[in-house]
C-alpha positions as CSV (number, residue, x, y, z in Angstrom):
1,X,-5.3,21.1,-13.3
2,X,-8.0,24.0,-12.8
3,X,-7.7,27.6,-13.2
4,X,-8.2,29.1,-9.8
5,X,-11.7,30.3,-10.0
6,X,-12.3,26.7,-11.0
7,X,-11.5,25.6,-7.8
8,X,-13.0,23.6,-4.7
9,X,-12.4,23.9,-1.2
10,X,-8.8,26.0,-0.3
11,X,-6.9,27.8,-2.9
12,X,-3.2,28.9,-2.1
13,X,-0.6,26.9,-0.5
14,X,0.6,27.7,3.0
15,X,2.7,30.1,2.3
16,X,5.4,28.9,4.4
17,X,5.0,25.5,1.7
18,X,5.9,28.4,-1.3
19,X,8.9,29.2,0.6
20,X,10.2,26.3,1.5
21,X,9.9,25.1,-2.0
22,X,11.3,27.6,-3.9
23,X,14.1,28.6,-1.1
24,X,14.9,24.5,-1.8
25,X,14.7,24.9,-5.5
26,X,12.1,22.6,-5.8
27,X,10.8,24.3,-8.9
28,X,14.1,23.1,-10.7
29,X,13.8,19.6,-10.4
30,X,10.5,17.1,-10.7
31,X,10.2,14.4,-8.1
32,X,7.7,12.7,-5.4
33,X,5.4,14.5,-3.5
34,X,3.6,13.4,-0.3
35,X,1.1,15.5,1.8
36,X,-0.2,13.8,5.4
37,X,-3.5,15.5,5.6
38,X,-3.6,17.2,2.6
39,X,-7.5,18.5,2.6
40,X,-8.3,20.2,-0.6
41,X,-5.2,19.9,-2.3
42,X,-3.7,23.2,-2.2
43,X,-0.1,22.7,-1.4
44,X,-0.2,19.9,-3.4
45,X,-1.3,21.9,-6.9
46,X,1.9,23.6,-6.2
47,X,4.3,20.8,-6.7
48,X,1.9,19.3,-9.4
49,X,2.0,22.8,-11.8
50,X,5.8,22.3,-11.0
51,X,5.6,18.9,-12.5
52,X,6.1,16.6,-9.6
53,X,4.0,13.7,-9.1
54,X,1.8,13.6,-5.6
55,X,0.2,11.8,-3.7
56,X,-2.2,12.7,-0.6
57,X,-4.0,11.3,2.1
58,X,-6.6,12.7,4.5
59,X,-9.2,11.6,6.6
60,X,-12.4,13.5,4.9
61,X,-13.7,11.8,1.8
62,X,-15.3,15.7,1.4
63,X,-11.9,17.2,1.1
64,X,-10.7,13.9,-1.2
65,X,-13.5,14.8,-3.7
66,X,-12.2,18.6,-4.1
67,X,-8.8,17.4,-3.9
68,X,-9.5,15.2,-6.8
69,X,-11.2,17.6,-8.8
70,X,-8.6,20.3,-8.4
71,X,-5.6,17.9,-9.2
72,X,-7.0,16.0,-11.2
73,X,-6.7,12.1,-12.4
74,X,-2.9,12.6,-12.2
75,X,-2.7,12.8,-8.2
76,X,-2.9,9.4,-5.8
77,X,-5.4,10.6,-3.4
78,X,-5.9,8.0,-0.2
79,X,-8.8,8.2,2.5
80,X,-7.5,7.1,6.0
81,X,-6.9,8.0,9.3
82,X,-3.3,8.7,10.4
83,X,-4.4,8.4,13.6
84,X,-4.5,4.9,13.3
85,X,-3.3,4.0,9.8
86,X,-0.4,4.8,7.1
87,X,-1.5,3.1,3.8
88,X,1.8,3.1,1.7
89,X,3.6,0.2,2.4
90,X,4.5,-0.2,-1.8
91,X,4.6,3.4,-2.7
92,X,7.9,4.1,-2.9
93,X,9.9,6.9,-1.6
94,X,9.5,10.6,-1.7
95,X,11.9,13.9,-2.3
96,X,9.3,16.0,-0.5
97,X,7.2,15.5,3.0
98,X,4.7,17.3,4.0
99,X,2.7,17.5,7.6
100,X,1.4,21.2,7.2
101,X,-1.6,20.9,9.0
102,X,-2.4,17.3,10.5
103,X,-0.3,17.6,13.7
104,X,-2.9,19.7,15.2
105,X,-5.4,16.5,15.0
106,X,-3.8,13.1,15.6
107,X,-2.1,12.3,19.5
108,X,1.4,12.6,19.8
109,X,1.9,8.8,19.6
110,X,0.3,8.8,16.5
111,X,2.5,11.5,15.2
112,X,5.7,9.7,16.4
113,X,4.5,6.8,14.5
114,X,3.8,8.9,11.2
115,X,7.2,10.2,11.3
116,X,8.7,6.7,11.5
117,X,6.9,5.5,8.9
118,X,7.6,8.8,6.8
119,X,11.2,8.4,7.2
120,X,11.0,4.6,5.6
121,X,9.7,6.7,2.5
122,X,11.8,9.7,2.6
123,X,14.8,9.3,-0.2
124,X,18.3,10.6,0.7
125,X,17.7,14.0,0.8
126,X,14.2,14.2,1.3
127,X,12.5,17.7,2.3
128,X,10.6,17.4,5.6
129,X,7.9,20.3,6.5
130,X,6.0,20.3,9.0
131,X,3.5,23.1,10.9
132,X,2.4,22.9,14.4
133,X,0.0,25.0,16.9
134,X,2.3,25.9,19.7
135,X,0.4,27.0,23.4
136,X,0.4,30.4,22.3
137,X,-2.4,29.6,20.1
138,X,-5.9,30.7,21.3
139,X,-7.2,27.3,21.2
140,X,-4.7,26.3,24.2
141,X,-6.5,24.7,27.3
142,X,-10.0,25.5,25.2
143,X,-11.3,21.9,26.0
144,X,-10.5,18.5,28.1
145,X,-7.0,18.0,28.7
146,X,-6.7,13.9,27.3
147,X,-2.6,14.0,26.9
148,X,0.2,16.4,27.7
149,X,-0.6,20.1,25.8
150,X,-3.2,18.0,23.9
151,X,-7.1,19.0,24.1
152,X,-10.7,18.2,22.7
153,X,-11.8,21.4,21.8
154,X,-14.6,22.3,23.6
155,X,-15.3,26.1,21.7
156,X,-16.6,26.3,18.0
157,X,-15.8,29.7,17.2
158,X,-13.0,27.9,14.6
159,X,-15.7,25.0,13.5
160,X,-13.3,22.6,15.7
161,X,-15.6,21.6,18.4
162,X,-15.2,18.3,19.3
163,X,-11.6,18.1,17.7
164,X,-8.5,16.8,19.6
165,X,-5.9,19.9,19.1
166,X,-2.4,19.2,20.2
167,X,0.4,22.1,20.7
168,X,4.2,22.0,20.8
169,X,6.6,24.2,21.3
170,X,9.4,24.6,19.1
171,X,11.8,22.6,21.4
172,X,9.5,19.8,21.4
173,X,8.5,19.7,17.9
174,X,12.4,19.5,16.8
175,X,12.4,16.6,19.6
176,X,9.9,14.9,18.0
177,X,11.7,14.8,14.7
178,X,15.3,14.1,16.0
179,X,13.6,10.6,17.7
180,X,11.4,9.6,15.2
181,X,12.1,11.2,12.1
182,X,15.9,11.1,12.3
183,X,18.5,14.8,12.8
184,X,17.8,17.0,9.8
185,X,20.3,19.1,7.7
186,X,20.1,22.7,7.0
187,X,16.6,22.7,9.0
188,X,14.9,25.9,9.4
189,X,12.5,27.1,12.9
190,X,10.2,29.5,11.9
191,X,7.3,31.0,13.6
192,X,3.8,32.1,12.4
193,X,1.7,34.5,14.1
194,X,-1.8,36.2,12.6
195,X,-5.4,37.7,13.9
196,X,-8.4,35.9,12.2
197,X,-11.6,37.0,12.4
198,X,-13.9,34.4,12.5
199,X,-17.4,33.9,14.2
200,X,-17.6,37.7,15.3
201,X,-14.4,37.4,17.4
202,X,-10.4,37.7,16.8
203,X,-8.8,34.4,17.1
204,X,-5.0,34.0,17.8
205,X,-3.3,31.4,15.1
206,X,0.5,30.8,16.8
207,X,2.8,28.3,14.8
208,X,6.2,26.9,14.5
209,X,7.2,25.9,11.3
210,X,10.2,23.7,10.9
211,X,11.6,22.0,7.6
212,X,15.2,20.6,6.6
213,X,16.5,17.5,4.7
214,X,16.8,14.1,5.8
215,X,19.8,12.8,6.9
216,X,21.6,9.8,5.1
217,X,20.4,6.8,6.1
């Protein structure tokens, strides 16, 4: 792993990720980490300095290269498209789950199916997070409506034009989970609200944040 000014691409966890994995005691145990759009690699350097072994997959061979440099040879980095694929049919399972920042991209049938497959790889006791735009977001009804509260993004003030952007509400999200994913215990709903600057205006980033451990199978 790199010192920080070594790195490419994002550089701190979400810091709802820190939370949840010291608040679980993560940093107390080693295990199996896997991130579903895990970009640069930030949330996963966390579990890594920890010692837990990770793997990560994302769409952008861009964000794969910096992932690889940041984590090095030790991480199991995988290019794909959740939208339409979930290439770990022999990887095991996993004490940690992590969707922090793919549900904004893929339809909600393609999230459903993510879940299902996720819970074939959770272990018993599995951490699932998860972080979603909910409409309170400034990017709600910014584009062409193609599915319920989901939207190609027709503004690039955020560099997302072009982008399908799907929102939940909290109530929704937790549905989502419960039918796909299976009831959690101990879950958590959070909510994440911040003013970003970006392209000369003030954009509105709304969130829900939900993470728990998986049920017995």
């Amino acid at each position: 792993m790199r010192s920080i000014p070594e790195l490419r691409g994002l550089r701190y966890p979400d810091p709802y990720v820190v939370q949840m994995f010291f608040k679980e005691k993560l940093h107390e145990r080693r295990g199996r980490a896997l991130e579903l759009g895990c970009g640069s690699g930030n949330n996963l350097l966390l579990f890594a300095a920890f010692g837990w072994e990770v793997v990560g997959l994302d769409i952008s061979a861009a964000a794969l290269s910096d992932a690889r440099h940041n984590l090095g040879a030790a991480a199991t980095l995988i290019e794909c498209d959740l939208a339409k694929d979930f290439p770990l049919d022999e990887a095991g399972e996993f004490d940690a789950i992590l969707l922090p920042n793919i549900l904004y991209y893929v339809p909600r049938e393609s999230f459903g199916k993510n879940l299902s497959d996720c819970k074939r790889r959770a272990s018993p006791d599995a951490v699932l997070f998860l972080r979603a735009r909910t409409p309170d977001d400034w990017r709600y009804r910014r584009g062409v409506e193609e599915e319920p509260d989901g939207y190609r993004l027709e503004c690039r003030e955020t560099g997302e034009y072009g982008l399908l952007n799907v929102f939940y509400t909290a109530d929704q999200l937790e549905g989502m989970v419960r039918s796909h994913f299976g009831a959690l215990n101990n879950s958590y709903r959070l909510f994440a609200t911040c003013d970003n600057p970006q392209s000369g205006i003030v954009v509105r980033n709304a969130d829900v944040i939900i993470w728990g451990r998986s049920a017995s199978r």
